[in-house]
C-alpha positions as CSV (number, residue, x, y, z in Angstrom):
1,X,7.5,11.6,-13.5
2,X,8.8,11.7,-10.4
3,X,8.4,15.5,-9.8
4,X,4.7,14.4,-10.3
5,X,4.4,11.9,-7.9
6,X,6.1,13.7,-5.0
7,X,4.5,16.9,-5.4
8,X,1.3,14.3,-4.3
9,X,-0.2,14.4,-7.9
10,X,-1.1,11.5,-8.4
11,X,1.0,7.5,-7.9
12,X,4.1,7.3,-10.1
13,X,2.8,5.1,-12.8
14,X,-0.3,7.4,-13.0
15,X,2.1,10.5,-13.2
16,X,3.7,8.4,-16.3
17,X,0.0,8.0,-17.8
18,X,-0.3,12.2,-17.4
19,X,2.8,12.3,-19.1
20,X,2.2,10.1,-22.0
21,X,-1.3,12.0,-22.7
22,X,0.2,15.1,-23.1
23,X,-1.3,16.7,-19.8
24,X,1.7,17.7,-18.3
25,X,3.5,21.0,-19.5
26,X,6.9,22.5,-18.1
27,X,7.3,26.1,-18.5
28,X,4.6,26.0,-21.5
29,X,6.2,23.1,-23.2
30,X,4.6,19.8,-23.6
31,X,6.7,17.1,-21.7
32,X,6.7,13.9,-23.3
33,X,9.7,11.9,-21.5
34,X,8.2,10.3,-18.0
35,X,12.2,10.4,-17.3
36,X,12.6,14.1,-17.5
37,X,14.0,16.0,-14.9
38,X,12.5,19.6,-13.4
39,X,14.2,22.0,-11.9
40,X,11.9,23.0,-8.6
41,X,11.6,26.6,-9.7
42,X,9.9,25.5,-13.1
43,X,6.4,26.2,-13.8
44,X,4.8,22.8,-14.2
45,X,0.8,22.4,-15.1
46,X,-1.2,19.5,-15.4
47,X,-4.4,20.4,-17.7
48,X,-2.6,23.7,-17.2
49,X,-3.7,23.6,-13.7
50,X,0.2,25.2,-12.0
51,X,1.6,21.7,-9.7
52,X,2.7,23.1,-6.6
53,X,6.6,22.1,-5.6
54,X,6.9,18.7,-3.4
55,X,5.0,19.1,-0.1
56,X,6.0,17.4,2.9
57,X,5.7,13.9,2.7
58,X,3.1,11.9,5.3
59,X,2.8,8.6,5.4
60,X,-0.6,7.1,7.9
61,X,-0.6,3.7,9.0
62,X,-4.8,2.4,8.6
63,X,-5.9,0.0,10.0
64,X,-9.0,-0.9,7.1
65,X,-12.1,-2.4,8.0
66,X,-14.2,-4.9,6.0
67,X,-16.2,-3.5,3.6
68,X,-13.5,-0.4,2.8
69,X,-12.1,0.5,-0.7
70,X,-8.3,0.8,-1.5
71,X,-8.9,3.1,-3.6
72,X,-8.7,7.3,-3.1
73,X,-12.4,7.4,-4.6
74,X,-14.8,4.5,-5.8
75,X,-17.8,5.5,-8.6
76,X,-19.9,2.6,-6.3
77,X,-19.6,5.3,-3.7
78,X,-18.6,2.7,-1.1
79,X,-16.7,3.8,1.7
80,X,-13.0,4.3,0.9
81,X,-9.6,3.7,2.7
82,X,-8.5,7.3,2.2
83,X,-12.2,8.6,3.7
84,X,-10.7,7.4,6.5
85,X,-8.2,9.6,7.6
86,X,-9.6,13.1,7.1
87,X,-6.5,15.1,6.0
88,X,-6.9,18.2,4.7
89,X,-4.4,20.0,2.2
90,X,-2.6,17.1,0.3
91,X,-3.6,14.5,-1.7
92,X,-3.2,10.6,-0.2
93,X,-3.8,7.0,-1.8
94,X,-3.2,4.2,-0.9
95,X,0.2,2.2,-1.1
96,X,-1.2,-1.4,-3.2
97,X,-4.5,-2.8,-2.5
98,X,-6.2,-4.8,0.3
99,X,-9.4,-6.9,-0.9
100,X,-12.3,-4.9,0.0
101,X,-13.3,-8.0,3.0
102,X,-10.2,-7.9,4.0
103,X,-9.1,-6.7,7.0
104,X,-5.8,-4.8,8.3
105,X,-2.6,-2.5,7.7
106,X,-2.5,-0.2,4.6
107,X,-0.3,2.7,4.3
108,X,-1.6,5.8,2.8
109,X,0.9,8.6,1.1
110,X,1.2,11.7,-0.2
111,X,4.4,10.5,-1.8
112,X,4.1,8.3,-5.1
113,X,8.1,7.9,-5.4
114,X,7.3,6.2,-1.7
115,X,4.9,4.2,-2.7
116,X,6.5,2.8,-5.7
117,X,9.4,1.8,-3.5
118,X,7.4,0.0,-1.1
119,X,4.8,-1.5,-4.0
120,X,7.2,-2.8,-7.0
121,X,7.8,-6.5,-7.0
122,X,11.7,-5.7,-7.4
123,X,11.9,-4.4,-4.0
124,X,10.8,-7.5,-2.4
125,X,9.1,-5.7,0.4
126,X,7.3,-8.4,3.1
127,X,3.5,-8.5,3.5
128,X,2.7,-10.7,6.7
129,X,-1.1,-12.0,6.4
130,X,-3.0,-14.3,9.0
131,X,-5.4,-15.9,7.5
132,X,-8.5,-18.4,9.3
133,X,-9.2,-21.0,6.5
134,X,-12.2,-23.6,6.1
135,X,-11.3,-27.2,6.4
136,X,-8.9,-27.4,9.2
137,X,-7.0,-28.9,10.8
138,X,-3.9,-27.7,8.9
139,X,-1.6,-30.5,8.6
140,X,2.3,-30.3,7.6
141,X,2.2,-31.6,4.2
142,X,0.1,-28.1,3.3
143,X,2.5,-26.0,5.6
144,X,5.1,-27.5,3.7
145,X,3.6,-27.0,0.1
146,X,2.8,-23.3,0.7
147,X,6.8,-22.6,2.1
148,X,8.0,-23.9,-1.2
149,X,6.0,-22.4,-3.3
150,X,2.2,-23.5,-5.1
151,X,1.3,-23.4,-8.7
152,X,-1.3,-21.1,-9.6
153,X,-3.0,-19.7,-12.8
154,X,-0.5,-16.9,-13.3
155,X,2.7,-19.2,-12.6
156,X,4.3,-20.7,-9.2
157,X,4.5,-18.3,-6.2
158,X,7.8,-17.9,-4.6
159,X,8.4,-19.5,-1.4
160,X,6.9,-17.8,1.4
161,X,7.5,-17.7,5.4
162,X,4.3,-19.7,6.6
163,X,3.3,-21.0,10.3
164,X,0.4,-22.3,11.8
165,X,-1.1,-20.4,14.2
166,X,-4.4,-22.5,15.5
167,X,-5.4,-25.4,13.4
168,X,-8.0,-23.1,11.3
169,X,-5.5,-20.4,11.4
170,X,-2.2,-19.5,9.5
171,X,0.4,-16.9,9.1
172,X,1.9,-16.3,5.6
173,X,4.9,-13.9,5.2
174,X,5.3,-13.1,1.2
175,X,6.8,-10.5,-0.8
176,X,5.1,-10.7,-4.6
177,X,1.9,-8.8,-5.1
178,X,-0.2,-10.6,-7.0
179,X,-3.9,-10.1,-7.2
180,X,-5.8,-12.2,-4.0
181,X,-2.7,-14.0,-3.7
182,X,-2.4,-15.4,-0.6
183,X,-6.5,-16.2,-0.7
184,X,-5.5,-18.4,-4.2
185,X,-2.7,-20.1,-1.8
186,X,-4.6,-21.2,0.6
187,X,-7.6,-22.2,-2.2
188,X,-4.6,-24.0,-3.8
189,X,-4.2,-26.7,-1.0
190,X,-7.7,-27.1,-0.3
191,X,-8.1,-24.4,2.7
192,X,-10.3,-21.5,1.4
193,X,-9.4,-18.4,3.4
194,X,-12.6,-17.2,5.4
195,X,-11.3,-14.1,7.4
196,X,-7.9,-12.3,6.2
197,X,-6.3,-9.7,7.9
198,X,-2.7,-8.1,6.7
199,X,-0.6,-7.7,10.2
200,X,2.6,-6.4,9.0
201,X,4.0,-4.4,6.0
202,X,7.7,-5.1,5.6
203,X,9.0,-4.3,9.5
204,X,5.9,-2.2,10.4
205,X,3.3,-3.8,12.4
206,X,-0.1,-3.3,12.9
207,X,-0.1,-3.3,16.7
208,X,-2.6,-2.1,18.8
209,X,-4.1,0.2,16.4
210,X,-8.1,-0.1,16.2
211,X,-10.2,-1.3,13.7
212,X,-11.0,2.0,11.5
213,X,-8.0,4.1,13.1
214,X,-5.2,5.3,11.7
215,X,-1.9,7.0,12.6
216,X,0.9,8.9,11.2
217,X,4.0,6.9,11.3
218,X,7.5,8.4,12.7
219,X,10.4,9.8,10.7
220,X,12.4,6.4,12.0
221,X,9.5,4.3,11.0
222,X,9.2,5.4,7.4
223,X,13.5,5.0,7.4
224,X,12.9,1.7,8.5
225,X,10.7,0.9,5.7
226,X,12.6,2.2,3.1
227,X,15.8,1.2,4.3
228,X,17.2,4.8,3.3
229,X,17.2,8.5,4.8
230,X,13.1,9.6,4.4
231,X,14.0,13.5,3.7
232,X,11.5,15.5,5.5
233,X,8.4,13.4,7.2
234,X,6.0,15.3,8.9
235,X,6.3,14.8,12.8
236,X,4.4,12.2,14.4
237,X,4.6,12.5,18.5
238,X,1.6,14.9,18.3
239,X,-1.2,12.8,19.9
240,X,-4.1,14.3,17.8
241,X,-2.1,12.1,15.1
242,X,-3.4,9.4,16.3
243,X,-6.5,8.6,16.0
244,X,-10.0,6.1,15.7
245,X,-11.8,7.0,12.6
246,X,-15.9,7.0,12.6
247,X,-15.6,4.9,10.1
């Protein structure tokens, strides 16, 4: 439900999983369509616990150290992504995953209708990795191979933008989200990743932003992302917005 998910609930397809259990309630009732409109000034629970209308939506820009958690909580108690950026008042998680040794940008939301945009394969949105691989050097023929696309387990990967960067060192643009793909790629011809780290997510970059910071990302930037008008984004030229995490 997308009321659900931009209220800061919980991700769309868990709002869909409140839905579906019978959780969710509009003005008493029991909603059972994931589809159904609300009208703002309806009273919406979830284990009759009242949802409070949208919020205003912020989107953080982390920069995740090895050893970190996607996830918004972890039953291991290991250090998560959202621990990261102390925010206090909304609910974030994560948009997709990052392997917990691997390194880079992830975007945390308060907005699950955002992060299904930026997360569903049919949206095509650009991941840029690089990755430093055992075995070098890394000769055409595997450059080659990974731009048209590999066969793994789960079917062939769609071509992706690759360039060598040193010869133990590559940078692979790709825009499907399977599970440790780009590590399975690089397995697949013989060059086992060693040290990953996601540089880019669709146009945003990770920059200069430390290891363990984080920042919130301008109304422009999230535009840019989406391709479409973000509604209201929290502002971002504050300077206490930016920030290194203790992490």
């Amino acid at each position: 439900m997308k009321y659900l998910a931009t209220a800061g609930v919980a991700s769309r397809r868990a709002s869909e999983e409140l839905v579906r259990a019978g959780r969710v309630r509009v003005d008493g009732e029991v909603v059972s369509d994931p589809a159904r409109d609300v009208d703002p000034s309806a009273g919406v629970t979830v284990d009759e616990a009242p949802v409070q209308p949208p919020i205003e939506r912020l989107v953080y820009a982390v920069n995740k150290p090895s050893g970190v958690v996607s996830t918004a909580s972890d039953p291991q108690r290991r250090p998560t992504v959202v621990s990261l950026v102390p925010e206090r008042g909304t609910r974030l998680y994560p948009v997709g995953r990052l392997d917990i040794d691997t390194t880079g940008l992830i975007l945390l939301t308060n907005d699950g209708e955002l992060a299904h945009r930026l997360t569903h394969p049919r949206f095509e949105v650009p991941k840029t990795y690089r990755a430093v691989v055992a075995d070098p050097p890394i000769r055409q023929p595997t450059l080659r191979a990974l731009r048209a696309g590999v066969e793994l387990d789960d079917g062939r990967t769609a071509p992706a933008h690759v360039r060598r960067l040193r010869p133990d060192e590559l940078e692979i643009t790709i825009h499907e989200g399977r599970k440790r793909q780009v590590k399975r790629m690089c397995a697949s011809v013989g060059h086992p990743v060693r040290r990953l780290e996601r540089v880019a997510f669709g146009p945003l970059e990770l920059g200069e932003l430390p290891v363990g910071g984080y920042r919130l990302l301008t109304e422009r930037e999230v535009e840019t992302l989406t391709g479409t008008p973000p509604g209201k984004v929290a502002a971002a030229r504050d300077p206490r917005h930016t920030r290194t995490s203790g992490a």
